[in-house]
N, C-alpha and C positions, 0 to 999 in steps of 0.2 A: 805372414799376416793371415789372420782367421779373416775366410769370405763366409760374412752372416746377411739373408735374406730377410726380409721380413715380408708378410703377404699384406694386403694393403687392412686387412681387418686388424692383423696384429699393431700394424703401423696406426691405425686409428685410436685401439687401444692404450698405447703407449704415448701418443700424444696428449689423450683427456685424462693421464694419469701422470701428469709432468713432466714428459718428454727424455724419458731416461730408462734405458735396459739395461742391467748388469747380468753379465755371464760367472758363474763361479762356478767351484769344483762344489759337488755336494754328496752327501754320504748315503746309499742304502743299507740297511744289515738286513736279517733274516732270521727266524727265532736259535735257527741250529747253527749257523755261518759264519758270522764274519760279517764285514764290511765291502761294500762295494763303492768306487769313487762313480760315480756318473753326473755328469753335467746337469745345473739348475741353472735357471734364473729368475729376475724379479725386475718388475719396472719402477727402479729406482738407483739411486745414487751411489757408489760405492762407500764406506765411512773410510777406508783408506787408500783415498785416488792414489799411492803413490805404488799401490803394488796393481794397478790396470793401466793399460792403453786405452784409449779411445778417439772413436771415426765419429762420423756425422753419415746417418742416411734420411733423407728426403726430412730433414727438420729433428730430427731424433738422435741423442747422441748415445751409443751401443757404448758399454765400457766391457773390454774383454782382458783378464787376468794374463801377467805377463808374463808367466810359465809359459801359454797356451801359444807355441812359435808359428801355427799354420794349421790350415785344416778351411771347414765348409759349414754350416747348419743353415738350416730354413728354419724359420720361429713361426707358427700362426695363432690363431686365436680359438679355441675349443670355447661352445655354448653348450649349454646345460641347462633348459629352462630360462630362468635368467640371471642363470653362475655364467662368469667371464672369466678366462684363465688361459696366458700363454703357456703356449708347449710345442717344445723342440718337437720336430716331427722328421726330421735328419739329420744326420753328425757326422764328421769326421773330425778329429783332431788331435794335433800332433804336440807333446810338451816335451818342455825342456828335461832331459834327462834319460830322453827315449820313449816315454809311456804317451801311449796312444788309446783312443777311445774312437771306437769305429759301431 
């Protein structure tokens, strides 16, 4: 099981924006590179619960993708003026198949 934190700003966050985090796999590239897989997420709903699991913390229900067998993050809340925006600020995680994101 993936242990995910939230800091009490994020968890605020996340409640006045419907009460839902989804973790998924998301892509960077680079103009000369390639692809890199690194962790996103958003505060909302999966469109298909069937490929997440998901916990309840303090009223919030986290869905995290079912590849993802184990591992750790803290989520908080980055301000910007008055931009709001979660971001992973630690990770570890362990997926089906061997690949890991540390």
């Amino acid at each position: 099981m993936v242990g995910v934190n939230l800091t009490s700003a994020a968890l605020d966050y996340v409640r006045r924006h419907g009460g839902h985090i989804m973790l998924m796999d998301g892509y960077r590239s680079g103009c000369c590179g390639g692809r890199m897989r690194v962790p996103a997420l958003a505060a909302e709903q999966p469109k298909d619960a069937s490929q997440y699991s998901s916990f309840e913390i303090d009223g919030c229900t986290v869905w995290v993708p079912s590849t993802w067998t184990s591992g750790r993050m803290e989520i908080d809340l980055a301000r910007l003026w008055r931009f709001r925006k979660l971001v992973i600020q630690s990770i570890e995680i362990h997926q089906a198949g061997g690949i890991s994101v540390a």
